[in-house]
C-alpha positions in Angstrom: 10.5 12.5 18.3 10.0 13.3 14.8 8.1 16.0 14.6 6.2 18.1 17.6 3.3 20.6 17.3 1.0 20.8 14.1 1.4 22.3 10.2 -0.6 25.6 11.3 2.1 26.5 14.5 4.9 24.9 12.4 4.4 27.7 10.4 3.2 26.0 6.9 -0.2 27.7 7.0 -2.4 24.8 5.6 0.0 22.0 4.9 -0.8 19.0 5.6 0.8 16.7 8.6 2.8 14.2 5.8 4.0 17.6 4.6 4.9 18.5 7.7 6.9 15.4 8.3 8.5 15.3 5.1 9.9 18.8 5.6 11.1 18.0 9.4 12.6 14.1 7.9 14.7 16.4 5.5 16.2 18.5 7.7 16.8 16.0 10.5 18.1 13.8 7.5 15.8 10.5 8.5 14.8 8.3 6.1 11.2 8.1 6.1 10.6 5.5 2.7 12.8 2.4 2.3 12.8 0.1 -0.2 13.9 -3.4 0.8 14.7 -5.9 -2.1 14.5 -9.0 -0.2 15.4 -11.6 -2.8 16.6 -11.9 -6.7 15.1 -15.1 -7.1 11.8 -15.3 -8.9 9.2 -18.2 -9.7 9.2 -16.5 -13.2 11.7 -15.0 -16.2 10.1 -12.1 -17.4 11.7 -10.8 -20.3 11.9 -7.0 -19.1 13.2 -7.7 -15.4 16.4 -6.2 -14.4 16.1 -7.6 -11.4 15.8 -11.3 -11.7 18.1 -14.7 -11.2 18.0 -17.3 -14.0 16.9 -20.8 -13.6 19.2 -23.4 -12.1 20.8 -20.6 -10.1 18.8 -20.1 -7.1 20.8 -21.6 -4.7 24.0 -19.7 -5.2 22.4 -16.4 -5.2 20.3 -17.7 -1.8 23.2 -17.7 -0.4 24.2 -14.0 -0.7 21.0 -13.0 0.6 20.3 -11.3 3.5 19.2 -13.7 6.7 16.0 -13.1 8.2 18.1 -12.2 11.2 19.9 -9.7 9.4 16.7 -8.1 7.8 14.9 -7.6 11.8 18.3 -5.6 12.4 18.2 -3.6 9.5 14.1 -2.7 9.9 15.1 -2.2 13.8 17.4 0.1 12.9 15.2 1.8 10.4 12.2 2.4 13.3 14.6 4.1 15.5 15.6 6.4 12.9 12.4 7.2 12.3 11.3 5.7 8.9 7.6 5.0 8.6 7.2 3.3 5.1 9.1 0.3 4.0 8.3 -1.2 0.1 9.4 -5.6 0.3 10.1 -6.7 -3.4 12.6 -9.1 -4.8 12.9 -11.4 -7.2 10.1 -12.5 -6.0 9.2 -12.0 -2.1 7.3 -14.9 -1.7 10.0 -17.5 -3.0 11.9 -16.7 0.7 10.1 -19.0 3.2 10.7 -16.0 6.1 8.6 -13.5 3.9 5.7 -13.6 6.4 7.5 -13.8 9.6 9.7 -10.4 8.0 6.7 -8.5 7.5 4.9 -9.6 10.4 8.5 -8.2 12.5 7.9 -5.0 10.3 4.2 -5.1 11.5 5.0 -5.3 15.3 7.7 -2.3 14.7 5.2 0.0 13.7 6.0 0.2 9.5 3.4 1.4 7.2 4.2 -1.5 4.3 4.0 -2.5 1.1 5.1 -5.6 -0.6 5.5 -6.0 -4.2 5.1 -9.6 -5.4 3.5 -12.2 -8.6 1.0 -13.7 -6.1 2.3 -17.3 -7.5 2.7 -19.6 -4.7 0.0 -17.5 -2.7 -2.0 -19.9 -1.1 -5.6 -19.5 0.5 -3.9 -20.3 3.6 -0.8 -17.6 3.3 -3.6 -15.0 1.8 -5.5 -15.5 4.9 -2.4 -15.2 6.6 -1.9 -11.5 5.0 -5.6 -10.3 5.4 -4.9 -10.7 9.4 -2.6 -8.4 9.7 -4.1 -5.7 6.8 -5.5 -2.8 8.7 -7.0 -1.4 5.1 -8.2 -2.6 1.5 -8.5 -0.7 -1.2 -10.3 -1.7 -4.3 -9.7 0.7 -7.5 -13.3 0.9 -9.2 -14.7 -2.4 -10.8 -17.4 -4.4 -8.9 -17.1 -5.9 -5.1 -14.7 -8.7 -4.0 -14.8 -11.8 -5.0 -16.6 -14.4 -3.1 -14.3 -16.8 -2.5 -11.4 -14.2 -1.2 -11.3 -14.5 2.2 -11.0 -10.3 1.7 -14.1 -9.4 3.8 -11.7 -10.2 6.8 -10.0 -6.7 6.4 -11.5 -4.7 9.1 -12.0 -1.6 6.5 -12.6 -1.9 3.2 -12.5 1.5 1.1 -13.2 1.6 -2.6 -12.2 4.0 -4.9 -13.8 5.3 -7.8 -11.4 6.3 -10.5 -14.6 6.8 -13.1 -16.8 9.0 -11.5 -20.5 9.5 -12.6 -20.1 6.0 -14.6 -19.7 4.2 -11.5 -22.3 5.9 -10.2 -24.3 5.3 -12.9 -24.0 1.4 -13.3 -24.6 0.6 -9.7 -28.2 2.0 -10.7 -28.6 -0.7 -13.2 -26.5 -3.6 -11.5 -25.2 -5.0 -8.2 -21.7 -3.6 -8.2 -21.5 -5.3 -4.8 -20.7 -1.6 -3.0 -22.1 -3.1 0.0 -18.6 -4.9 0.6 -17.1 -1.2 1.5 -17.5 1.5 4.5 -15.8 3.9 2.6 -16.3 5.6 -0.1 -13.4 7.6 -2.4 -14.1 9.6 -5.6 -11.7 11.2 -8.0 -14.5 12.9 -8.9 -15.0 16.4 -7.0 -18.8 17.1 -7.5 -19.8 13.7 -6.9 -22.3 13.9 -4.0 -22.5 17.9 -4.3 -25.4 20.0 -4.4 -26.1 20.0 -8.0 -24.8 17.2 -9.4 -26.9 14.9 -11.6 -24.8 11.9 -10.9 -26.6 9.8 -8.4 -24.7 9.6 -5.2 -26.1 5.9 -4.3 -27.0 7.3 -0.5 -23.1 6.7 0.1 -20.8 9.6 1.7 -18.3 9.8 -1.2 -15.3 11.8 0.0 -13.5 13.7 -2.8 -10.0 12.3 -3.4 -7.8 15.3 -4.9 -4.7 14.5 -6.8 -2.1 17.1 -5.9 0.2 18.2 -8.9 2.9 20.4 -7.7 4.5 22.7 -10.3 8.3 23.8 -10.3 10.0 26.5 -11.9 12.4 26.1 -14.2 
């Protein structure tokens, strides 16, 4: 097991649990993040990518690539050391035609995971595909989803306001379709506090800090 008790008998006072964990992960040595580039293909040639095979050579650098067989070992090996978070990017993710049976193998193992990716060659029907197995959205301010997105499928929907007191503001004055969400995040820390003029909509906005953690030297 990774970790046993809690941050207050641990001794770290109020740290929180993912503190906790980090600081049992280092001294057991376990990897908690990996990132996994999948493939170096891409549908595109951005002109800044380091990490990107030209035209016309696909094939050949296919060919060095990991097998999806050889991917479920490595992310089986990962969940028994103990990793929780696994970041898929390429290339391009979506070029490999096992993307979405890898993820759905990191799924069933338990990851927490992110994938990187253009969103060319995303289908409605492979969107759909990811929406099943999200657990969470989160939408960073603007107005609600689109219609069309088959989004509304994720089970919790979570919106967070990175311009506090303007957000707040404009949903008085137009739809900024809020009603999409069930919960409600706010970088804003006075935003549904006694005392603030802001209007809080009648939603439970929950304060999201932003640790900043100094060093010496």
């Amino acid at each position: 097991m990774l970790f046993e008790g809690c941050a207050q008998n641990g001794g770290f006072g109020e740290a929180s649990v993912m503190q906790l964990i980090a600081v049992k992960a280092e001294q057991r040595r376990t990897p908690l993040n990996m990132h996994l580039e999948l493939t170096y293909r891409c549908n595109e040639q951005c002109v800044h990518c380091y990490c990107v095979v030209e035209h016309g050579k696909e094939a050949e650098a296919a060919k060095r690539e990991l097998t999806y067989e050889e991917i479920v070992r490595v992310l089986d090996q990962l969940a028994e050391l103990g990793c929780l978070y696994v970041t898929f990017s390429g290339g391009e993710v979506l070029v490999r035609r096992d993307f979405f049976d890898i993820v759905e193998h990191a799924r069933r193992r338990g990851f927490v995971y992110r994938v990187y990716t253009n969103g060319i060659g995303l289908t409605e029907e492979r969107a759909r595909a990811v929406v099943e197995q999200a657990g969470l959205l989160l939408s960073l301010s603007g107005k609600g989803l689109p219609p069309p997105l088959p989004l509304r499928a994720v089970p919790r929907r979570g919106y967070v306001d990175v311009d506090p007191a303007f957000t707040q503001i404009w949903a008085t004055q137009v739809d900024m379709g809020l009603s999409d969400y069930d919960l409600f995040f706010t970088v804003g820390h006075n935003i549904g506090r006694p005392g603030c003029r802001a209007p809080d909509l009648g939603l439970d906005w929950v304060a999201a800090e932003q640790r900043v953690r100094a060093r010496a030297g």
